[in-house]
TORKOL-4160 file (C-alpha; in steps of 0.2 Angstrom, whole numbers, padded with zeros to 4 digits, m for minus):
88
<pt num="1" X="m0698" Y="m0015" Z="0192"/>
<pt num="2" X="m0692" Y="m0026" Z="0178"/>
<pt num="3" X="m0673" Y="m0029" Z="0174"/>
<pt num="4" X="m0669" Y="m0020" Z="0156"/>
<pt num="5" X="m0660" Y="m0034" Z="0151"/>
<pt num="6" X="m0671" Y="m0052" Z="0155"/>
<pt num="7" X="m0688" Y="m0044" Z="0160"/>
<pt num="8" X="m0690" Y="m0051" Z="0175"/>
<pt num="9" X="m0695" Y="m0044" Z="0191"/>
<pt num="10" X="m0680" Y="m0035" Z="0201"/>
<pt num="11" X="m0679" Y="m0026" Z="0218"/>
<pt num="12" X="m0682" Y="m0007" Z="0214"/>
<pt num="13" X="m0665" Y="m0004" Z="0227"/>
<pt num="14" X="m0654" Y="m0016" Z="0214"/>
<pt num="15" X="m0659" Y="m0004" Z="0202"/>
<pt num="16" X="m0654" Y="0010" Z="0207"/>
<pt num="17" X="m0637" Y="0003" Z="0213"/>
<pt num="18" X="m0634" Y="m0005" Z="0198"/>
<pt num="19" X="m0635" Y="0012" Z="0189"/>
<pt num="20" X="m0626" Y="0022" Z="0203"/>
<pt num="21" X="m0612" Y="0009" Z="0202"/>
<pt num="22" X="m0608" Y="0014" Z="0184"/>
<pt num="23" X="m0608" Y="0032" Z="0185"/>
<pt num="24" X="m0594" Y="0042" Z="0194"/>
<pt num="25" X="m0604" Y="0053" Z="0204"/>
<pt num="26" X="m0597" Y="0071" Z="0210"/>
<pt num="27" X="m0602" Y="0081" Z="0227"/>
<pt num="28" X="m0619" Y="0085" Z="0228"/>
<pt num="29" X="m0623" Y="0071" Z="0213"/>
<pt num="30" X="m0634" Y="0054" Z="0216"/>
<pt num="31" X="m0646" Y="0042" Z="0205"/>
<pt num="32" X="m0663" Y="0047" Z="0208"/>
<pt num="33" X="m0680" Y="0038" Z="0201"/>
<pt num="34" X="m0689" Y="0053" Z="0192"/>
<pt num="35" X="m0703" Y="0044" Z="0188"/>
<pt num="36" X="m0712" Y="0035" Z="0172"/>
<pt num="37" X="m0698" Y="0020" Z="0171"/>
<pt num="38" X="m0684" Y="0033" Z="0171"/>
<pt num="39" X="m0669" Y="0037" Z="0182"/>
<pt num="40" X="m0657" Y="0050" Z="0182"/>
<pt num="41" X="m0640" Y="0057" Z="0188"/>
<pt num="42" X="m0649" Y="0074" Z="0199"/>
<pt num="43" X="m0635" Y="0086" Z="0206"/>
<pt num="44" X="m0644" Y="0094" Z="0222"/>
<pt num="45" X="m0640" Y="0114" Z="0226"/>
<pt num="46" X="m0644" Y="0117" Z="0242"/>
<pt num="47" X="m0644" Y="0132" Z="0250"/>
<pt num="48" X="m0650" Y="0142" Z="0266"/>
<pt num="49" X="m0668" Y="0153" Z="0262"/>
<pt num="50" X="m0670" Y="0160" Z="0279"/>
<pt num="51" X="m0652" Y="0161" Z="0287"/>
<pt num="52" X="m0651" Y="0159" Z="0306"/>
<pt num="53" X="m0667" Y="0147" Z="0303"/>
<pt num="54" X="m0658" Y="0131" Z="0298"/>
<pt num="55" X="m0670" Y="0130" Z="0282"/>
<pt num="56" X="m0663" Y="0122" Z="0266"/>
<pt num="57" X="m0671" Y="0124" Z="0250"/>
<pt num="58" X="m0666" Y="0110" Z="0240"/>
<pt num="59" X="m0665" Y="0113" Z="0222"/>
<pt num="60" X="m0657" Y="0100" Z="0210"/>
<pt num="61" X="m0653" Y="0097" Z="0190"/>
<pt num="62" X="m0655" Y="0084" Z="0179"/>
<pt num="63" X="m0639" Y="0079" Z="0175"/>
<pt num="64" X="m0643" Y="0061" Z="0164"/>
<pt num="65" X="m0657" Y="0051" Z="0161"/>
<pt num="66" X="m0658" Y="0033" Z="0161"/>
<pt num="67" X="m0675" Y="0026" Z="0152"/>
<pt num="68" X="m0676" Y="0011" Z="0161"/>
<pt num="69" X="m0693" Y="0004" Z="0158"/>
<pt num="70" X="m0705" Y="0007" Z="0145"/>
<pt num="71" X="m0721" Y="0012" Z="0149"/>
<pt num="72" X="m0728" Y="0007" Z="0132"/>
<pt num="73" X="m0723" Y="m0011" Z="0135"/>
<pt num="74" X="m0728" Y="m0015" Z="0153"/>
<pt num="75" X="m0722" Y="m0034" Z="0156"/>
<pt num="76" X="m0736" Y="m0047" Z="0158"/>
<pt num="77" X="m0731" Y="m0049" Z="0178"/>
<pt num="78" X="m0736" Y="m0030" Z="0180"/>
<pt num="79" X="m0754" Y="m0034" Z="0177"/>
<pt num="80" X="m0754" Y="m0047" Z="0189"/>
<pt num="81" X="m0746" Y="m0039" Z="0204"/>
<pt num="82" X="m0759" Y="m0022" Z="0203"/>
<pt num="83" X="m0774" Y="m0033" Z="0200"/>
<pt num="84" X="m0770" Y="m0040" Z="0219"/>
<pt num="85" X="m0764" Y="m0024" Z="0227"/>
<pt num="86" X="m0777" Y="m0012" Z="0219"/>
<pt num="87" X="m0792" Y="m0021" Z="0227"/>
<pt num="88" X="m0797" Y="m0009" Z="0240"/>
């Protein structure tokens, strides 16, 4: 990923603590990536479908969304990396 600030590459886990440690999340709530640059604050309903089973169906809501990086503006590094992972 790259840092929203400097641009640089940062660690996708640095991220997401970064973003977690300024929210005050509540039961059931955690800093999820929801894809396209963007995180969010998702607050996960579980409950039993089948009771006596033991299976959950977990549904969640968006809470917050944090628009992280912009997909329109990829930085120069991005290009780089994929060109030498993408070779199959």
């Amino acid at each position: 990923m790259t840092d929203k600030d400097s641009g640089v590459p940062v660690h996708f886990d640095c991220v997401l603590a970064r973003l977690a440690q300024g929210e005050t999340l509540e039961r059931g709530e955690a800093v999820a990536y929801i894809g396209g640059g963007r995180f969010a604050v998702v607050c996960f309903n579980a409950r039993s479908e089948f009771p006596g089973k033991g299976t959950e169906n977990r549904k969640f809501s968006i809470k917050k969304i944090f628009e992280w990086e912009n997909k329109d503006n990829r930085a120069a590094w991005r290009s780089a990396v994929c060109d030498h992972y993408s070779v199959t």
